[in-house]
Every structure is written in structure tokens, then in C-alpha cells.
C-alpha atoms as one frame of an Amber mdcrd trajectory, in Angstrom:
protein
   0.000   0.000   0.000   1.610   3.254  -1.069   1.405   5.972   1.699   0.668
   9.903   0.681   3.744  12.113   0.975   3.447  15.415   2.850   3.562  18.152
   1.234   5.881  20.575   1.685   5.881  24.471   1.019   8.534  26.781   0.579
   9.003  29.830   3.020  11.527  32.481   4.200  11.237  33.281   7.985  12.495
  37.181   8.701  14.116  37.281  11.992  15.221  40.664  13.995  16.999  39.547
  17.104  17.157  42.898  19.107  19.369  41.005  22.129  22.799  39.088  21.706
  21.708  37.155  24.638  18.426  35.426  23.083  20.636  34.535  19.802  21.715
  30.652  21.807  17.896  29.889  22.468  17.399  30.623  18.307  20.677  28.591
  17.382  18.947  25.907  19.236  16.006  25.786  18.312  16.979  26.352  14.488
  19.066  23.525  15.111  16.098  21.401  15.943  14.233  21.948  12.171  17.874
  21.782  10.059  16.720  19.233   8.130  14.042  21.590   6.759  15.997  24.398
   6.120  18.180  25.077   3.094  19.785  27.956   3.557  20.400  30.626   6.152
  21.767  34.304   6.053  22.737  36.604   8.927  23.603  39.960   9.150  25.159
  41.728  12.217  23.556  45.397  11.935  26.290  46.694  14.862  25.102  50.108
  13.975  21.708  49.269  15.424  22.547  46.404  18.256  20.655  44.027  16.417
  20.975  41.119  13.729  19.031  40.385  10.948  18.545  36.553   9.805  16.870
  34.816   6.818  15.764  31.383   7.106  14.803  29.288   3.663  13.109  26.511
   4.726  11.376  23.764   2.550   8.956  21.691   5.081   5.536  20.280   5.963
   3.225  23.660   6.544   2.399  21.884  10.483   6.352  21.897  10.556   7.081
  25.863   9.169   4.019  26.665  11.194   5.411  24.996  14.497   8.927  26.456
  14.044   7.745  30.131  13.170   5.615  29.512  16.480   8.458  28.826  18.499
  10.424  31.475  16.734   7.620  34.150  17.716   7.702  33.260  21.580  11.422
  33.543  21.934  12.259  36.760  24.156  13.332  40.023  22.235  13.199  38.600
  18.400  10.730  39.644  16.372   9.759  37.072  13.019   7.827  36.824   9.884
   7.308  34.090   7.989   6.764  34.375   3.662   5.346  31.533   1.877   6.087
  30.867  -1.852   2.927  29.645  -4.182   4.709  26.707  -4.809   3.937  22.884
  -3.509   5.866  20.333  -3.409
């Protein structure tokens, strides 16, 4: 019996972390969805005491949904999450 892939969409999460201190607590939990995610850009704005990240992820929408969730609730970081048209 053949089983039904999940499908997957294609997103980019926006991520302002406005404290150095809550960038571990992201690491890790970005850590816990790398197998999702295909690429990842960071950009230390020292001017402004913050850092701006990127996350391309390719995943289940329950799996982008839960991640962005856990993203939202971390202290000082603010996220949006961008989801292509396309599914695989």
C-alpha cells in the first residue's frame, strides 16, 4: 500500500533579534528543524545592536508553522514568515 507524501511548502522566515543574549535559544532551536531548512543568512547590523537573519526553509506547513511559532515566543526577536505559491 503506497502511503501519501506530505507536502511541503517553501518559506523564508524574517528574523530581527534585538538582544545578543536570546541569539543561543534561536541557534537551538533552528538547530532542531535543520533538516528543513536550506539555507540561512545573517547579518550583524552593529550600527543598530541588532541582527538580521533569513531562514529558507522547505517543510511540511504543520512543521514551518510549528517552528515560526516557536520562533515568535522567543524573548526580544521579532519574526515573519513568507510563503512561496509553490507545492511540493
Amino acid at each position: 500500500m503506497e502511503t501519501k507524501k506530505e507536502e511541503s511548502r517553501i518559506a523564508v522566515i524574517g528574523i530581527v533579534v534585538e538582544q545578543e543574549a536570546s541569539v543561543d535559544v534561536l541557534n537551538e532551536t533552528l538547530h532542531e528543524y535543520r533538516e528543513y531548512i536550506i539555507g540561512r543568512m545573517g547579518i550583524p547590523y552593529r550600527e543598530k545592536k541588532v541582527n538580521i537573519i533569513s531562514i529558507a526553509i522547505d517543510a511540511p506547513q504543520d512543521k514551518i508553522s510549528a517552528l515560526s511559532g516557536k520562533i515568535g515566543n522567543l524573548p526580544n526577536i521579532q519574526s515573519k514568515t513568507v510563503y512561496s505559491g509553490v507545492k511540493a
